[in-house]
C-alpha positions in Angstrom: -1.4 -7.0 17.5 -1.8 -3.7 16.3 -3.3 -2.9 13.4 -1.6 -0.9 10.7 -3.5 1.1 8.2 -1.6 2.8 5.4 -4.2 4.1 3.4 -3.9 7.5 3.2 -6.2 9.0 0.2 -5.9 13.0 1.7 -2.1 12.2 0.7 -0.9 14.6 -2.5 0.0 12.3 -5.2 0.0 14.7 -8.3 4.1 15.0 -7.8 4.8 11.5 -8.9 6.3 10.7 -12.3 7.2 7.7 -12.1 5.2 4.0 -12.7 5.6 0.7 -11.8 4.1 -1.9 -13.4 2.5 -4.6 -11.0 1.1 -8.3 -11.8 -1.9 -9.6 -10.1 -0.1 -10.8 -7.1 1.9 -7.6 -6.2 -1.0 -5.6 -6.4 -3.0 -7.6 -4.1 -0.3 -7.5 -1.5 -0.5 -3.7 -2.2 -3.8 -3.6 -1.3 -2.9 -6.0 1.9 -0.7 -3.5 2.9 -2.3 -0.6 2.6 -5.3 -1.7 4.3 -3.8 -3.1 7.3 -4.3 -6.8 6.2 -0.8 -8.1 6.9 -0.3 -5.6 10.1 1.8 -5.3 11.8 4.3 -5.5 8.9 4.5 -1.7 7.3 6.2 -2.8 3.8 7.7 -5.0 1.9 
């Protein structure tokens, strides 16, 4: 297995407009994500 890491804080983010608002749940598989905790899946 290959681990997948999607955190990228060096990314520019000051462009983005737009919000989404996330419960508990969706937040922590964003964090799952973007850490690499549910690699090798890239998204949802």
């Amino acid at each position: 297995m290959t681990l997948v890491n999607r955190y990228q804080p060096e990314k520019e983010t000051n462009h983005i407009r737009a919000s989404i608002e996330l419960d508990g749940f969706a937040l922590s598989d964003l964090e799952l994500i973007g850490i690499g905790g549910y690699s090798p899946l890239t998204g949802f």
